[in-house]
C-alpha positions in Angstrom: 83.3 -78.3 50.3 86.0 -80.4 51.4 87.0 -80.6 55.3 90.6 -81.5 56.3 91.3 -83.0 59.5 94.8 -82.9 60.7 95.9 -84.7 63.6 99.3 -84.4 65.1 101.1 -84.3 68.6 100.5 -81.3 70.5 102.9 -78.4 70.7 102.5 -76.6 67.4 102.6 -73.0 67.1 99.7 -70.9 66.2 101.9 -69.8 63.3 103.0 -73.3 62.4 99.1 -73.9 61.8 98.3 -70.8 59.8 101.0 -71.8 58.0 99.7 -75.7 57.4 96.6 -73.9 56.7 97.4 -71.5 54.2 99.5 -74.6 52.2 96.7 -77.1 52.4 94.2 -74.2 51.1 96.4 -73.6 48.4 96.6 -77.0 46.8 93.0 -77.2 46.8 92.6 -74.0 45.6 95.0 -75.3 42.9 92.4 -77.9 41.4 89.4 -75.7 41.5 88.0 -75.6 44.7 87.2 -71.9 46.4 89.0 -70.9 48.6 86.8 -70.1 51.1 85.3 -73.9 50.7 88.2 -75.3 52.3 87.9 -76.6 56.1 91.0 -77.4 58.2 90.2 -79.0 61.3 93.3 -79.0 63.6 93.4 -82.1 66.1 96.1 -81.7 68.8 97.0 -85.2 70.5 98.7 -85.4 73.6 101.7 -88.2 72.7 100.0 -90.3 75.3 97.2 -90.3 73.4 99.0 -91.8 70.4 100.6 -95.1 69.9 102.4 -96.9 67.2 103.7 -100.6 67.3 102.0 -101.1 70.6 104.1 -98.3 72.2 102.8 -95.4 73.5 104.6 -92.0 71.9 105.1 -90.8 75.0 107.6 -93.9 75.8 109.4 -93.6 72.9 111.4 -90.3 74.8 112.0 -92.6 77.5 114.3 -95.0 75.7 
């Protein structure tokens, strides 16, 4: 039973997800694994939440 954890920045579309979903299920789905094995966790991070380089993502808009 494999789970997926995805974590982006906040602001995806309920629709963008099913769509991530149905794509990731289909490529395991592809090696073997049932379909209804597959776990997607969805982890929305606020961009201050996230930081690369030392730099928050929320600055980067502010340059």
């Amino acid at each position: 039973m494999p789970v997926v954890v995805v974590e982006m920045w906040q602001g995806r579309a309920v629709e963008q997800k099913k769509q991530l979903a149905r794509g990731i299920t289909d490529e395991f789905v592809k090696v073997g694994v049932p379909r209804q094995q597959v776990h997607i966790i969805f982890k929305d991070n606020p961009k201050h939440n996230w930081a690369t380089g030392g730099k928050l993502a929320s600055e980067e808009a502010a340059d």
